[in-house]
C-alpha positions in Angstrom: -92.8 -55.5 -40.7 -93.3 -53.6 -37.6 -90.3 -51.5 -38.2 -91.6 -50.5 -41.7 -95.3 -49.8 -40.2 -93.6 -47.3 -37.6 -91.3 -45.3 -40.2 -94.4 -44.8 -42.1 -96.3 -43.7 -39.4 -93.8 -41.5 -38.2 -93.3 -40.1 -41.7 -97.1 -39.6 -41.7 -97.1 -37.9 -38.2 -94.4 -35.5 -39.4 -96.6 -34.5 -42.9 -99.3 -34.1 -40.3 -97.7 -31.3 -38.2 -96.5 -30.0 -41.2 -99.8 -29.3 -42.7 -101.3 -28.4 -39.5 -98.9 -25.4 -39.3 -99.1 -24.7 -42.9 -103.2 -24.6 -42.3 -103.2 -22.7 -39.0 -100.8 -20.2 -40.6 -102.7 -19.6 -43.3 -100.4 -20.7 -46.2 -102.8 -24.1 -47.0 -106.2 -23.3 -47.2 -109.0 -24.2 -44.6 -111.0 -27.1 -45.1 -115.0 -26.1 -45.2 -116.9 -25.8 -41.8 -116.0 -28.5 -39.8 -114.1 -30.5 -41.9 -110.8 -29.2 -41.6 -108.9 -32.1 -39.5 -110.4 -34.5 -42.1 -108.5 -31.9 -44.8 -105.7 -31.5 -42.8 -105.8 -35.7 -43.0 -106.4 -36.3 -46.6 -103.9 -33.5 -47.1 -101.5 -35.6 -45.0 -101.8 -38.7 -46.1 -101.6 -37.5 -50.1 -98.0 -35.7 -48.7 -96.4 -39.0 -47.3 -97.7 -41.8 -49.6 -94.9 -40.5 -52.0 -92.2 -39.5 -49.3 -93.0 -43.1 -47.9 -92.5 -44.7 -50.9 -89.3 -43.2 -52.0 -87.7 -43.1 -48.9 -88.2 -46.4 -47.2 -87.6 -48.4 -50.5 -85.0 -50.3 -48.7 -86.6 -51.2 -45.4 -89.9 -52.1 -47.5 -87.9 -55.0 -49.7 -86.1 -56.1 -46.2 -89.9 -56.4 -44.9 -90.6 -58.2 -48.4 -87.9 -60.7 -47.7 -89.1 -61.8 -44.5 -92.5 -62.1 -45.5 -92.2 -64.1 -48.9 -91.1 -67.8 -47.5 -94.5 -67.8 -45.4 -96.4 -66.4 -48.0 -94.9 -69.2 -50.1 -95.7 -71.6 -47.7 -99.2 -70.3 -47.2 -100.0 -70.8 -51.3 -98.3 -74.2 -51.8 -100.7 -75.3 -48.2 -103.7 -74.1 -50.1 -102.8 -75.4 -54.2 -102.2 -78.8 -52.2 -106.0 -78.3 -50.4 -107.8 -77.5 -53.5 -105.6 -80.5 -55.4 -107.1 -82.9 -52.5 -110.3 -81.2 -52.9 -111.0 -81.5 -56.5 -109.7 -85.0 -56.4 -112.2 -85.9 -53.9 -115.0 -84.1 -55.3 -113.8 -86.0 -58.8 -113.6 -89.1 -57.2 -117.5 -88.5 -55.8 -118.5 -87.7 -59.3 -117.2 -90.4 -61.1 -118.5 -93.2 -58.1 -122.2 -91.3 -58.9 -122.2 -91.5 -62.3 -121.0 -95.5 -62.0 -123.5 -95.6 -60.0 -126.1 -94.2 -62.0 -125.8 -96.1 -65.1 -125.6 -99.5 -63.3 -128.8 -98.7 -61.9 -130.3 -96.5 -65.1 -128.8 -99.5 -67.5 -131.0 -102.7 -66.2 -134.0 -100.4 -66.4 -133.5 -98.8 -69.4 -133.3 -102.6 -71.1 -136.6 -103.2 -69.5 -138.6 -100.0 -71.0 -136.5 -100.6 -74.4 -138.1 -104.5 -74.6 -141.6 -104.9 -76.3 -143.8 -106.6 -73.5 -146.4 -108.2 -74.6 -149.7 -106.6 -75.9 -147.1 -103.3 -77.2 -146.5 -103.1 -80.6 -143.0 -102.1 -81.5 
């Protein structure tokens, strides 16, 4: 992955001297006032994006490769936390609810019995 990182930074640095000469030599145009390193950046960046993508095809599915068994890893660790999780929090839920109509049933028979002096 680091390998991959540096090509693409080195592909960047070399659109960057590239469009600095183009700029200073007046083939590219100037950015406005002050902002002409941030043109000469955007500029830069919208040259290698594509050159980097074409070009280091090969090292970019080599840096794929390595990464995909941890990645894997990493998403079957967290489907078996939120399994454990919800299981838990179902578990909590259902022992509440148990709870709550043991306790809601004896005094719901209570209310639901005339006492004396009511009339049904």
């Amino acid at each position: 992955m680091l390998r991959y990182t540096l090509m693409r930074l080195g592909i960047f640095v070399g659109c960057f001297v590239v469009v600095w000469a183009l700029v200073y030599s007046g083939v590219a145009p100037r950015g406005l006032g002050a902002s002409n390193g941030m043109w000469m950046v955007v500029l830069s960046l919208l040259v290698s994006a594509p050159i980097s993508f074409v070009a280091l095809r090969k090292e970019r599915d080599r840096a794929s490769a390595r990464i995909a068994p941890r990645l894997d890893r990493s998403i079957d660790r967290v489907k078996s936390n939120l399994a454990a999780n919800r299981s838990q929090e179902d578990e909590a839920d259902d022992e509440a609810r148990t709870t709550a109509r043991t306790t809601a049933t004896p005094e719901a028979a209570k209310t639901a019995e005339p006492t004396s002096g009511q009339v049904s």
